[in-house]
Every structure is written in C-alpha cells, then in structure tokens.
C-alpha positions in Angstrom: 49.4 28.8 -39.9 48.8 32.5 -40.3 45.4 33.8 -42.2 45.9 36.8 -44.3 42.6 38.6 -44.7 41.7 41.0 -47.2 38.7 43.5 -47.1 36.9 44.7 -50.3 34.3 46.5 -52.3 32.1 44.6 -55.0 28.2 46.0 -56.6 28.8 42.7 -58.4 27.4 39.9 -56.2 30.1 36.7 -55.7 29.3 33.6 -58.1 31.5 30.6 -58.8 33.0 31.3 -61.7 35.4 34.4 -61.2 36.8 36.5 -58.7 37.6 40.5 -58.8 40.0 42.3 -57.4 40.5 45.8 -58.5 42.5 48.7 -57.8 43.1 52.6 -58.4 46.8 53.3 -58.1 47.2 52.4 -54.5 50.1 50.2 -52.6 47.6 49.6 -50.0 48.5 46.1 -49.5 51.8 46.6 -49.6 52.8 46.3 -53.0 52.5 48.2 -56.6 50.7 46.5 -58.8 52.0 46.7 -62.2 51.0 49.7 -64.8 50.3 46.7 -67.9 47.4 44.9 -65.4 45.5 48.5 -65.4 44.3 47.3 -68.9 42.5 44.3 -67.1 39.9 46.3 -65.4 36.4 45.2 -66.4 34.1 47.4 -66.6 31.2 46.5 -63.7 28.3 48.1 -65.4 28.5 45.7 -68.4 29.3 42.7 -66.6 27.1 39.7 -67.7 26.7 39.1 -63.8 23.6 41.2 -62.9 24.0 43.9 -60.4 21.1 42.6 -58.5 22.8 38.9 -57.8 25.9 38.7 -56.2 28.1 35.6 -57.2 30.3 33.7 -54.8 33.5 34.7 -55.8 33.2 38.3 -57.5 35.6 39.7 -54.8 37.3 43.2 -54.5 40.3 43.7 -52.4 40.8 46.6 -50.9 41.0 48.4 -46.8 41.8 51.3 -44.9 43.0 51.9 -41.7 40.2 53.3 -38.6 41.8 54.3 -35.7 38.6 53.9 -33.9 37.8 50.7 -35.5 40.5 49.2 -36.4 41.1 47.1 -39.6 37.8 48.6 -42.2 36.7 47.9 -45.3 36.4 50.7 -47.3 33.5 51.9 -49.1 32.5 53.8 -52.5 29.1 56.2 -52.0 27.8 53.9 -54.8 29.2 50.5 -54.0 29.5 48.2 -50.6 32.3 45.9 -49.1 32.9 42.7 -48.3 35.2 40.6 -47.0 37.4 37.0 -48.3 40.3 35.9 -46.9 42.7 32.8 -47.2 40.5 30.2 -45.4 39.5 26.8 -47.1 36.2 27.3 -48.7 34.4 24.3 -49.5 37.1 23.1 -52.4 38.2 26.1 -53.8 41.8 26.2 -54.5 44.2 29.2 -53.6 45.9 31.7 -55.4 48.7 33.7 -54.1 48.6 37.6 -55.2 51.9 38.7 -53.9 51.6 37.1 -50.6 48.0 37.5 -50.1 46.2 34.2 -50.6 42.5 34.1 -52.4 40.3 31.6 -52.8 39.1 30.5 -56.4 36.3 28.4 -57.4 36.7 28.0 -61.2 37.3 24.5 -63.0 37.4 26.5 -66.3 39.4 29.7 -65.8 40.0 32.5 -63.2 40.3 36.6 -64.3 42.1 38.8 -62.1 41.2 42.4 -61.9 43.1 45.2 -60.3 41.4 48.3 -58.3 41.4 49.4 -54.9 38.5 52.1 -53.8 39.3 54.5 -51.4 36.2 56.4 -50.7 34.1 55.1 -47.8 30.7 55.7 -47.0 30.5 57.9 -43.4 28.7 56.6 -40.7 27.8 58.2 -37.1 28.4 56.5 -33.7 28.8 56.8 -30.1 32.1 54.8 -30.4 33.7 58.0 -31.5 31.7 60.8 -29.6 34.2 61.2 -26.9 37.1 61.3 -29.2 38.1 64.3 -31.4 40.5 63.2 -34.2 40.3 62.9 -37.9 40.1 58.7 -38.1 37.6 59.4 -40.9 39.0 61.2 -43.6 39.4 59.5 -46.7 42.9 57.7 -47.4 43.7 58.6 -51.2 47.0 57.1 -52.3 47.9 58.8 -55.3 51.1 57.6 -56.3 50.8 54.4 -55.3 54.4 53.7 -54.3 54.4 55.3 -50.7 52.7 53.3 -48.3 54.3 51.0 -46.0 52.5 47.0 -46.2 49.9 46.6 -43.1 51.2 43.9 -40.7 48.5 41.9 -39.0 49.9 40.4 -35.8 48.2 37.2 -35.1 47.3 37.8 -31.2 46.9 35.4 -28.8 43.6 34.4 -28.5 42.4 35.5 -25.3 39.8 32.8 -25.7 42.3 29.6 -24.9 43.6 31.0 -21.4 39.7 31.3 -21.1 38.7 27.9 -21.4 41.6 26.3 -19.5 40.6 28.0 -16.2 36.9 26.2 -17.5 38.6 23.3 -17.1 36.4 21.2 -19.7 38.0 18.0 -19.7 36.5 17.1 -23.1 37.9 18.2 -26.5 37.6 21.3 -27.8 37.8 20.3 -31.7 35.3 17.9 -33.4 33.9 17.0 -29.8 32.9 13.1 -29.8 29.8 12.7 -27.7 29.5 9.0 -25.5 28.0 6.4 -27.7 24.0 6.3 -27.0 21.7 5.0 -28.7 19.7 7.2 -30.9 15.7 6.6 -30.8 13.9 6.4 -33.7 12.4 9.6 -34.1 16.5 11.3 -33.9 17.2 9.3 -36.6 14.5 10.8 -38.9 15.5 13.9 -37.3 18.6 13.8 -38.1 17.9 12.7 -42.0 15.5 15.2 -42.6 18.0 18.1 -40.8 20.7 17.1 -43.6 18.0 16.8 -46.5 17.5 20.7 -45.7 20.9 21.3 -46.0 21.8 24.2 -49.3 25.2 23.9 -50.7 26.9 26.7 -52.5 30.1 26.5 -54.7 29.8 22.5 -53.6 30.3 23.4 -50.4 27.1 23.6 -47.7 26.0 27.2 -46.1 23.0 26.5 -44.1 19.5 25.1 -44.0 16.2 25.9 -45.5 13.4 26.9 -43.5 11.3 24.5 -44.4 11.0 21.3 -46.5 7.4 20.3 -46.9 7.1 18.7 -50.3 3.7 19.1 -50.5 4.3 23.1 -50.0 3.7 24.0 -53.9 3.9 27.9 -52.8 7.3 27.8 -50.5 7.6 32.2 -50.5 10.6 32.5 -48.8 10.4 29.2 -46.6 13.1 27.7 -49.3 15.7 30.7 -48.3 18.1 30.2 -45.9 17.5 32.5 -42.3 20.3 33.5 -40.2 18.0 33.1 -36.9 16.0 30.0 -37.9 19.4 28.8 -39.2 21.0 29.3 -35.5 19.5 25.8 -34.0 20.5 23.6 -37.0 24.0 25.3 -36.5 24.1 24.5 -32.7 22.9 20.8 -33.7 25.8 20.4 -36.1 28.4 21.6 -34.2 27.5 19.5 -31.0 27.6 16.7 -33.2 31.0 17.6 -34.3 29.9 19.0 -37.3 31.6 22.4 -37.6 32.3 23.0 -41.7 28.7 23.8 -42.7 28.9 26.9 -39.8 31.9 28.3 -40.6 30.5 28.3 -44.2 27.7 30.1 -43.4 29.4 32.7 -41.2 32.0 33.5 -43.7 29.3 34.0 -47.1 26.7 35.8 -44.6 29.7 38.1 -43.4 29.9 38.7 -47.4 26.2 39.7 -47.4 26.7 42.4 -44.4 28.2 45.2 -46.9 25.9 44.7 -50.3 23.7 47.1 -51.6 20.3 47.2 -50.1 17.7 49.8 -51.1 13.7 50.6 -50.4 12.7 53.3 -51.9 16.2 54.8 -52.9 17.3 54.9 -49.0 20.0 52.9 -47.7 20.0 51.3 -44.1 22.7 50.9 -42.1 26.1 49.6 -43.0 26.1 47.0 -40.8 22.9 45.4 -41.2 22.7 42.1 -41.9 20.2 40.5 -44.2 17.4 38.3 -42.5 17.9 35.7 -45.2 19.5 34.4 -48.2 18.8 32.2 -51.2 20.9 30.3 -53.7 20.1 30.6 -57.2 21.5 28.5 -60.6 21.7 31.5 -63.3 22.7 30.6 -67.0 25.8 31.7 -68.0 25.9 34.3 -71.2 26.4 32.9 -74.3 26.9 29.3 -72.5 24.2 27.1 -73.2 23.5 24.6 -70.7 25.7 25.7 -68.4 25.3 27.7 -65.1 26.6 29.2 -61.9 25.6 29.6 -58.3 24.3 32.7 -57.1 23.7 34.5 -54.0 20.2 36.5 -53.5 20.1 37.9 -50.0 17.1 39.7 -48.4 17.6 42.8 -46.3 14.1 43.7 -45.6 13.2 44.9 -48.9 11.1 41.7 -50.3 9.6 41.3 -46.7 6.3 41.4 -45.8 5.8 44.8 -44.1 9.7 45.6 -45.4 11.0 45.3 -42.2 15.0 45.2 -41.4 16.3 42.0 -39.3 17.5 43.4 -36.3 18.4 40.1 -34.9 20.1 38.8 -37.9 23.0 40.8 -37.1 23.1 39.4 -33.0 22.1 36.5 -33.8 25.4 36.0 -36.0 27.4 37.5 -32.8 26.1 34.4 -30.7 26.5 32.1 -33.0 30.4 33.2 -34.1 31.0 32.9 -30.6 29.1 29.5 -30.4 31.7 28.2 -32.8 34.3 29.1 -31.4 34.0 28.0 -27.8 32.5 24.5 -28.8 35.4 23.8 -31.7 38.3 25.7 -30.1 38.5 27.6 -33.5 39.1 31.1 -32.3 41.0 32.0 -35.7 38.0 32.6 -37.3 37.3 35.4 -34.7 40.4 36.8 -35.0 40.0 37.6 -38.6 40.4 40.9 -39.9 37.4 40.6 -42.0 35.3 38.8 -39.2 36.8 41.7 -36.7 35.3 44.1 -39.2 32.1 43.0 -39.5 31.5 42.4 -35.8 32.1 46.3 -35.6 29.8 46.8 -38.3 27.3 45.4 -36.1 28.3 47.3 -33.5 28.6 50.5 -34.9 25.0 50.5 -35.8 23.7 48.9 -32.5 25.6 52.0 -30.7 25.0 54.9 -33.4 24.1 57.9 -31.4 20.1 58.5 -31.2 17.6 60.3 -29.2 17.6 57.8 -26.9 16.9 58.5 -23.5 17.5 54.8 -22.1 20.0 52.3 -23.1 17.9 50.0 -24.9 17.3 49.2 -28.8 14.6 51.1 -30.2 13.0 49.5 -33.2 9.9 48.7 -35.0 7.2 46.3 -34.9 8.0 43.2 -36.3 11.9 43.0 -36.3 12.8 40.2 -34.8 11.2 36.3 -34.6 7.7 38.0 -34.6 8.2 39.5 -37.8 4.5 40.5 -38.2 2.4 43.3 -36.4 2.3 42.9 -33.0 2.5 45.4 -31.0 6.5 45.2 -30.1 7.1 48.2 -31.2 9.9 49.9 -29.1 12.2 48.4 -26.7 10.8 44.7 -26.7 12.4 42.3 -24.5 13.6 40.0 -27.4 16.1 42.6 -28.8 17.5 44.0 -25.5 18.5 40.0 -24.4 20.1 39.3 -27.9 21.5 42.6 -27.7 22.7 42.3 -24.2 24.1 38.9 -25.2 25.6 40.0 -28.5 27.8 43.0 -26.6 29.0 40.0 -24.2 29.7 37.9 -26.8 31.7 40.9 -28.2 33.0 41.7 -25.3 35.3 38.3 -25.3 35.9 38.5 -29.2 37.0 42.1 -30.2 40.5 42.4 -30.3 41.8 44.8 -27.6 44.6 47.3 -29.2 45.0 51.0 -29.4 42.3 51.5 -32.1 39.9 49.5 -30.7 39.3 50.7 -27.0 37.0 53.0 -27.6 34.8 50.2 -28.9 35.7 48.4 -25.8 34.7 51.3 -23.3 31.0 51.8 -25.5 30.4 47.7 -25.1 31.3 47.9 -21.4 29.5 50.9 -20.2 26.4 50.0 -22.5 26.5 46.3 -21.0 26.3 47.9 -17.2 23.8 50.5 -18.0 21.1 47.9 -20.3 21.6 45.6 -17.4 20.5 47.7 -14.6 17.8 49.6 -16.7 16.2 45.7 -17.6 16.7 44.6 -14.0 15.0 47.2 -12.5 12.3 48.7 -14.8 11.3 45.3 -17.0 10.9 43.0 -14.4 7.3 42.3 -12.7 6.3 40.3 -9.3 3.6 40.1 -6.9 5.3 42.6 -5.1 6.4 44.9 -8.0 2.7 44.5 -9.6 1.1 45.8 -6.3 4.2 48.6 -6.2 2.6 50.1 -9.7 -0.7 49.3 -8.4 -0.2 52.0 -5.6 1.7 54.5 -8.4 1.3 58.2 -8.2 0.8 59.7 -11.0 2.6 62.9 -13.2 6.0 62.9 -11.4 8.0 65.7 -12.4 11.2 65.3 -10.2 14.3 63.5 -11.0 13.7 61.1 -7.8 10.4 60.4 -9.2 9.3 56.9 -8.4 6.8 56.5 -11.4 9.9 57.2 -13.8 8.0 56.1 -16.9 4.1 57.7 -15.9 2.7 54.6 -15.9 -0.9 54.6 -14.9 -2.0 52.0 -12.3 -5.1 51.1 -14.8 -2.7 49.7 -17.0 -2.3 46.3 -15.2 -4.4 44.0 -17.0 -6.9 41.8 -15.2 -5.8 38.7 -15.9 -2.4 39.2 -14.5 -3.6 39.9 -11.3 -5.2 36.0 -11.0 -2.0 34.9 -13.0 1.3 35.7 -11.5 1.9 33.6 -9.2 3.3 34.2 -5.5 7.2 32.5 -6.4 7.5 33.7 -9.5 7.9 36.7 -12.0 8.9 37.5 -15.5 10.3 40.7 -17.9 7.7 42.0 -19.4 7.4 42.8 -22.8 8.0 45.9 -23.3 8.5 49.5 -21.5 7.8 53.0 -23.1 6.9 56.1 -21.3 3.2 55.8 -20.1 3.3 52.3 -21.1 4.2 48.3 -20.2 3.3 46.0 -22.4 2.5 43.1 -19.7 2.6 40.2 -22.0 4.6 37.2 -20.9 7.5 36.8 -24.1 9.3 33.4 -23.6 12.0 34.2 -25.8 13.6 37.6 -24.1 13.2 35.6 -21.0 14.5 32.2 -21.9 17.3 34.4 -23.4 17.7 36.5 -20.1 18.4 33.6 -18.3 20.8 32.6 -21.0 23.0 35.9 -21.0 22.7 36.6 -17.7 20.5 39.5 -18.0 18.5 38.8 -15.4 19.7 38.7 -12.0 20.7 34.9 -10.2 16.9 35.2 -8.5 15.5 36.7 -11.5 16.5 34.3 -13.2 15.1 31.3 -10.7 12.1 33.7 -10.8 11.9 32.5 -14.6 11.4 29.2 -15.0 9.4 29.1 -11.1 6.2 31.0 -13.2 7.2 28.4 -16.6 6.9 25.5 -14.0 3.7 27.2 -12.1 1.8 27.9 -15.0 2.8 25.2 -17.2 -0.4 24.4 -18.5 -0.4 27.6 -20.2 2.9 28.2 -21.5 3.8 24.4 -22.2 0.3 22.2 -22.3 0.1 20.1 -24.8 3.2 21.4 -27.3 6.3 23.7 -26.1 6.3 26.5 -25.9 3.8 29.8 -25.9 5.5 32.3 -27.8 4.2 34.7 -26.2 1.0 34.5 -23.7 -1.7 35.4 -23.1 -3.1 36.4 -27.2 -5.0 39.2 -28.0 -8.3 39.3 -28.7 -11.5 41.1 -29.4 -10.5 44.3 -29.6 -7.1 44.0 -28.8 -7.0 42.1 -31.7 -8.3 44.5 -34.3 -6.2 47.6 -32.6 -3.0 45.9 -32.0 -2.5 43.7 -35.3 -4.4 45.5 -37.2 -6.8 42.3 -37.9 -3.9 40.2 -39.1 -5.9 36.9 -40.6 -2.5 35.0 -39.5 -2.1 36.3 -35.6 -5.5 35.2 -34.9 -5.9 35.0 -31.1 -3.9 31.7 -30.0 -2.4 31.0 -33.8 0.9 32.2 -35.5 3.0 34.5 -33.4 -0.4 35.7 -31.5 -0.3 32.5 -28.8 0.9 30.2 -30.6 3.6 27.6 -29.6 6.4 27.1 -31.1 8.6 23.8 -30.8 11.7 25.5 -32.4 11.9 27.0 -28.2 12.5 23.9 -26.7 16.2 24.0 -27.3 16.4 27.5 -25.8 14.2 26.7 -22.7 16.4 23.7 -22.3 19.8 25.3 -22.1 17.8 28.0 -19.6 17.1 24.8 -17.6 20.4 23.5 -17.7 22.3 26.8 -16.6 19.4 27.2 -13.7 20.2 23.4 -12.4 16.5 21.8 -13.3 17.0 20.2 -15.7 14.5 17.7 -15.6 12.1 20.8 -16.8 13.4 20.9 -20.4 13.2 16.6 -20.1 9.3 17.1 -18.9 9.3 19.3 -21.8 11.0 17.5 -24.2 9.3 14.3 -23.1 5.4 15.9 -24.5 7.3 17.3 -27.9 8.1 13.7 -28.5 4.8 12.5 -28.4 3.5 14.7 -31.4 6.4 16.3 -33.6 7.4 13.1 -36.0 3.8 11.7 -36.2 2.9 15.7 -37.0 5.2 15.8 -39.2 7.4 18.5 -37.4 5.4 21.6 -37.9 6.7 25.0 -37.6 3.9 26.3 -35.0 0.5 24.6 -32.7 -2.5 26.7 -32.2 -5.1 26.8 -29.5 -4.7 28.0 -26.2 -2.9 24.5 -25.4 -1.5 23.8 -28.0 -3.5 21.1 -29.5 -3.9 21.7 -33.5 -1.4 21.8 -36.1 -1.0 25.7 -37.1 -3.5 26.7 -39.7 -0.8 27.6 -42.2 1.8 25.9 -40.3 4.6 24.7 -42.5 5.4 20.9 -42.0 8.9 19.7 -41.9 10.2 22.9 -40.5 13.7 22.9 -40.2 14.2 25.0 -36.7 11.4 22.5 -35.5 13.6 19.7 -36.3 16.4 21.4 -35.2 15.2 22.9 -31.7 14.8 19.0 -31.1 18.1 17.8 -31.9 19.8 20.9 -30.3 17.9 19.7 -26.9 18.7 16.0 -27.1 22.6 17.2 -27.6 22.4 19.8 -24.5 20.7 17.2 -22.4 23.0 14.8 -23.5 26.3 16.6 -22.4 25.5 19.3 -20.3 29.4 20.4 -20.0 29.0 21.6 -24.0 25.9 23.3 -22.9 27.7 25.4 -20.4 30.3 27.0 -23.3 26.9 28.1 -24.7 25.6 30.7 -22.1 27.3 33.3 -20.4 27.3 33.7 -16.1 26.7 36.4 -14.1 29.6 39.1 -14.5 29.7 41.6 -11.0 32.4 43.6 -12.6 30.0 45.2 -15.1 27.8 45.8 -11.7 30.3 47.3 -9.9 30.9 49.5 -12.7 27.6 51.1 -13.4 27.7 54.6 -14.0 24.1 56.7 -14.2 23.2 59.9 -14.8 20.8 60.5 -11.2 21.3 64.6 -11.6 21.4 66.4 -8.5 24.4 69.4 -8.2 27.0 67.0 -8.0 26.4 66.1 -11.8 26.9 62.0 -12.8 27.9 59.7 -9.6 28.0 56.2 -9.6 24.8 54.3 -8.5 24.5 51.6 -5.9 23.7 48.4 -7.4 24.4 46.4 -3.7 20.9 48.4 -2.3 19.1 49.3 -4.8 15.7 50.4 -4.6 13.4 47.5 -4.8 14.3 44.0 -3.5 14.4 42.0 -6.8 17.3 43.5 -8.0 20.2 41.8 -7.1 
C-alpha cells in the first residue's frame, strides 16, 4: 500500500479534537482548492487552542520542493512545520482530501481549513557550500492553477537487499522470541515498564521517566524523554512490541518544527526537544469535557536552559532500530520522516568555525545534563553523532536532490573517525607518548597538534591504566584533555564502530581490569574517577547534586547495562554483560529500581535518586532480551566500514595542497 505524506506549518500545537489544513492560493499538492472553502480559514490568533500547547491533530498541509534536500516543509518567519501523513495512528480514522489521506481523531466533529504558506525560514549549511544554485528562493504560487501534482515514487528500500545478505533466519516483523521462562523480578519489570506507559489520542507514545508514587514533587520526571525513552523502546520492540515506537517517532517528528524561544532567539530548525508531556485541557465553553495536549520542552524550562543535542541522534538510532528489528522500512521512507532526518542533519553539518570535525557544544547537553565540565567536543556526542550519520547513511534516500547530503555524511563519517581514532584515544604507550611532548609546535607536522602540556596527565591515571587496555578520553580542546574515563562515548564507540577492531577489544579489556571501579557493587560508573576538592568547586561550580561519587559526578547508573551489554555481545564476551547483569539482579527490585547508586562502589541508593526509574527498568529488560537472542542484538550495532577508511580525505598542507592520508600506516600503532 502506498503512504502519501504531507508536510506542514502549524503555531497551533496538535490536540484531539480537530485538524488544520490551510492554504493561500497555491496548487501545491496538485489540485485547486475551491474559492467558497477560503471563507473557512480560522483565524489562529483567536483560536481557543492556546499558542503555547500544541494539540494532536491541529495539522497544516503544505511543502516545497529543495533541490538540495529534497522533499521540505516549508516555513513562515513566524510559524514552524510539521509533518502527518496517511499512517494508522492509534484509532484515528482517515479522511481523503483529494487523494491525500489525513488522519482524524474526533468522535464529535472534524473542521477543515484551507492555507498553504510558502515562506520558509533560511537556514545555513555545509550541505550546500559546494553548490551554487538558487534551491532556496521562496516558491510563491500565485495563481494557484499552474503547478504540476508532486509524484512520490515509493523506492525500493535499500534496507531489504540489506538484510537478506544478513541472512537472519528469524522474522523480521513482530519477532517471537523462544519460550523461557521469565524470573520473577522480569515479571515485575515488565508490569512496572507498561504502568509507565503515556497514551495520547488513546493511543501510547512513550514512557515516563519515572514512577515513584511516593515522589510528591515529580519536576519533569512525569514527561516523557526521547533518550531515557530509547531503552523502553528497544525492550518493546524485542518483545515484539513495535506500535508504541512508531507512535512516538511520528508525534516527536511533529515536535521537531514548533516554536521554541529563550529570550526571543530561536535555535535551530532541526532541534529536537529533550522531552515532552501530555496534558488534559478543558475545552472552551465545554464543561466537563477535555482534550489531550502536547507540551514539549526544547531547553527552555531546563535547568541551566540547555538544548538536547542528543535528542535529535538519539531519534536517528532509534528510527533505524525500528526498522531493522520489524522490517518496517516504510516509515523511513516517508517524506515527512525523510525531512526531519535532514533537519537533523542540517544543523549537525551547519557550517562553523570549526577547525576539527567534531560537535562543539555546551556543558550539559547530553545524558549529563548538569555542569560538568564537558564543555566542547565530549566523547558522548561525537559517538551518537558518528552513529547517527551511519544510521543516516543507510536511510536517506539517494536521488538527484539528495547527494549532496550524501557526500557531507560520507566525508564527515571518514574525517570524525580518523580524528577520534587518533587524537581521543589513550594507552600506556600513548600516555608515555604525551608524557615525552614538546611543547609550542608551530609547524603543520607538529606532533603536539593540540599543545597539550605533559603536566596535564593526572596522577591517578598513571597507577590506573592498565598494561592491556585503553579508553577515549573525554574530551580534546586545544591545550587540553579531559582524561576522565566516560562509559557511555565508549560503550557507544564500540557500538558504532568508532573505535577501531583493537580499540574496541581495548574497551571492555580496562572495564574487565578495573571492574571494581567501574562495575563494583551496581553497573555502571558513569563516568570515573569524580571530582573532588577543588576540582569539585572549579569544575561544577559546587553543584550540591554532583557531589563527588553521586549524580552524574561518579555515580552509577543501571540504565548502562543494556548498552555495555550489546558492547559485549558485538566484541564476543558476552559473559561480561551476564557478570554484570548477574550483581544488578541482586539489588534493583529489592531497591526498588533507582535511577542512580552513589559511593565510589556503588553501594547507596542515590541521595535524590528517583525510585522506579523507567530507563532503570528498562536498561534491564533491554539486556535480558539482547542476552536472550543475540542474532536481534546484532541488527542493533553497526560493523566496521573500510570504505569510509579508504576514503579519508585531510587537509595535511604542504605545496601540493589536500592529498589523501594514509590510514593503513598511520602514525601511532593503535590506529587501525
């Protein structure tokens, strides 16, 4: 069956009740839309839906044409896009409007509204800087007769040869796992994963963060998170369970386009919100009766109003999750899901000052949303950016207005890949390398490329690292490396394949080495070792939460295991993650599934840990499933690709301008 898509502007947020669609003059869909509906047009500014809430189905249809791009929403200077299309949500029933379907959710009635924008909001990017053409004028249809219907060709998906060289021998759709019996503790697991389920429109879009019903302030711990949400996703669809994720793709990919102001300035087009709550409003004039709402948060209600980086690549992973474990590549192929993926890309490749290929962002932008000193190019962004552009790299449809998108993801891929490979990553052999550093380098063959200064390597590392094993570090700016072990950005390196094969074993040989430090008593350390003293006060700025060992300063976090354990699984050990799994076990249901441990091993509930944390929960299930058919597991992470090595193309200077750099000899021996 073929999906018609439909992309759209709204400053009215969706709600359950209506839907939108407005117009000014144009044929864009192929069609004129009659002079008598004109009178129709409601006027948004007096709507009884408040600007400020957007309701589930307040939709406006309306696109243009990108060559660079492709299929793009387009978007008012005052007003934002997104997206609907034809698929089933939850039980709404379909309209047809002249061949293109909508969905409806409305027992009572249903108002149609005519008007199609056609300014668009302009945005800057590399995509485009090697291309001189005028993609991004502004399509004005005056008459509204002229324009010839868009015809989207269904492709095939490139996704289905994929999997068939794979050879998985199991089911692609609604995967049935072999009968075992479930212990007792996956049971309540299981309950207490569906209890945090939120429904929308009577259909269910995610998970709360937590459910503690003792927690009589819940902040935003009752909102739905796109990356906390990511585990319970990966739970549900192992367990054959894909409706809930497609759900909550689809209404996030509405959320990408809304308004979102601090301080009257706008991020990003592509920026998607960190998390999102579902409200019951009273209708106007309606008493006792109401209407689901969605409230999304971009930043601007954060503490520290910080944008989610990772919201928008952790969607990436997860759209590509749910299509290689339910065979469902239709969803990619959407116009509207096409679109926002190079939304996301768009802002990820903007042109900057950038000197190196990796993301530069602020502190507290990712899972450690709080002041910590990550400030930069942290580890945790460049893997879930590395394995977002992969990701991408198998889902954007290739055409003529789309390879220039293609070409930024593939030479950004080779370049983030060698820079992480060879500046991030730290031995015994590279530590006494930067121990031995010379100092203020001014040549392009300089061998201290970032001035770091030899009195920068801390002293406990020197007693730590061990002799088999090494790490990324945290961080790398110029005249600094932050030498903090991250477990995330490297459990995700080994993932995405960002790390070389031996890096890689390198990995999870210091995890198994030092695994009373990292693991002890609850997986895992977020981050080791924590600051202190000093450190402390400088660094955090005296955060009474990211006390040394507690919160995201040492703490450990159980909602890892199911990210070390499809680490262990790619690398071949994985009787690691069942070590693991096997000393979670023993605390989380009695514990009552807190959201972090602290002390150095791990040994006390967090001090304002949340109990019954959903990603806790979760990171549990998400384990037992991996464990439990390792073949599934494997669709989940992504293997070493040599074509992007062979294909690395640096700037190293010299008269002869750019040349290609040697990745088979490079210059030390732990890059592979």
């Amino acid at each position: 069956m073929v999906s018609y898509s439909c992309i759209g502007i709204s400053t009215v947020r969706p709600s359950c009740r209506r839907i939108l669609i407005s117009y000014k003059r144009s044929s864009v869909f192929g069609f004129q839309i009659p002079i008598s509906n004109r009178s129709a047009v409601i006027n948004l500014s007096k709507s009884r839906v408040s600007p400020g809430i957007h309701t589930c189905n307040s939709i406006v249809l309306g696109f243009r044409v990108d060559p660079k791009l492709g299929f793009r929403d387009v978007i008012d200077l005052n007003r934002n896009g997104f997206c609907c299309s034809a698929s089933n949500w939850g039980r709404q029933p379909r309209v047809l409007l002249n061949g293109c379907p909508v969905g409806v959710y409305d027992r009572r009635f249903s108002r149609l509204v005519f008007k199609v924008a056609s300014d668009y909001r302009n945005h800057s990017t590399s995509v485009e800087s090697h291309v001189n053409d005028t993609s991004w004028e502004r399509i004005y249809i005056q008459g509204g007769l002229n324009v010839k219907p868009v015809v989207i060709e269904k492709l095939k998906s490139k996704e289905e040869n994929e999997d068939k060289l794979l050879d998985y021998s199991r089911s692609d759709v609604n995967t049935e796992f072999p009968d075992r019996k479930e212990s007792e503790i996956e049971k309540e697991a299981w309950e207490l994963l569906r209890g945090s389920i939120v429904n929308y429109c009577g259909s269910p879009v995610g998970t709360i963060a937590a459910a503690d019903p003792a927690d009589k302030l819940p902040l935003n711990y009752d909102q739905v998170f796109i990356r906390d949400f990511v585990p319970s996703a990966l739970a549900f669809l192992l367990n054959g369970e894909g409706e809930i994720v497609k759900n909550f793709l689809l209404h996030t990919l509405q959320l990408q386009s809304w308004e979102k102001t601090v301080d009257c300035h706008s991020p990003g087009q592509g920026l998607m919100p960190a998390s999102f709550k579902v409200r019951s409003v009273s209708l106007d004039g309606r008493p006792g009766e109401f209407e689901d709402v969605l409230d999304p948060d971009f930043g601007e209600s954060a503490i520290g109003r910080v944008a989610p980086v990772d919201s928008g690549l952790w969607w990436i992973i997860l759209l590509r999750a749910y299509g290689k474990i339910t065979g469902d590549y239709t969803l990619q192929e959407r116009v509207d899901v096409q679109t926002g993926i190079h939304l996301i890309l768009k802002l990820c490749l903007a042109d900057g000052f950038d000197m190196f290929p990796t993301l530069l962002v602020t502190d507290g932008s990712c899972m450690i949303d709080r002041r910590m000193g990550i400030h930069g190019h942290p580890l945790e962004i460049q893997a879930l950016f590395y394995s977002a552009l992969r990701c991408s790299q198998k889902m954007v449809t290739v055409n003529d207005t789309t390879k220039d998108l293609v070409a930024a993801i593939n030479n950004r891929l080779s370049a983030l890949c060698f820079h992480i490979r060879e500046y991030y990553w730290v031995d015994m052999k590279k530590i006494n390398e930067i121990y031995r550093y010379k100092t203020e380098e001014y040549s392009t063959d300089a061998i201290n490329k970032f001035n770091i200064y030899p009195e920068q390597i801390p002293s406990w590392l020197v007693d730590w690292i061990p002799e088999s094993g090494g790490y990324f570090i945290g961080n790398l700016q110029p005249a600094h490396m932050d030498f903090r072990f991250f477990t995330l950005g490297n459990l995700w390196s080994i993932v995405s394949s960002l790390g070389s094969p031996k890096q890689n074993d390198g990995i999870l040989n210091l995890i198994e080495e030092k695994w009373d430090d990292l693991v002890a008593n609850m997986p895992l350390k977020i981050c080791y070792p924590a600051l202190d003293n000093e450190e402390w006060r400088i660094i955090t700025g005296s955060d009474p939460k990211n006390t040394p060992w507690s919160y995201h300063n040492g703490g450990s976090w159980p909602t890892l295991l199911w990210q070390f354990t499809l680490a262990c699984i790619k690398m071949k050990r994985p009787e690691l993650a069942r070590k693991a799994i096997t000393v979670a076990e023993k605390r989380l249901s009695s514990d009552k599934w807190p959201e972090y441990y602290d002390t150095r091993y791990g040994r006390f509930i967090g001090k304002q840990s949340r109990l019954y944390q959903t990603w806790t929960i979760a990171g549990f299930l998400t384990s037992k499933k991996l464990l439990e058919n390792p073949e599934m597991a494997s669709k989940l992470f992504l293997e070493e690709d040599y074509q992007l090595l062979e294909n690395c193309v640096c700037g190293l200077g010299g008269k002869n301008g750019r040349k290609k750099c040697s990745r088979a000899a490079p210059r030390s021996h732990h890059v592979i």
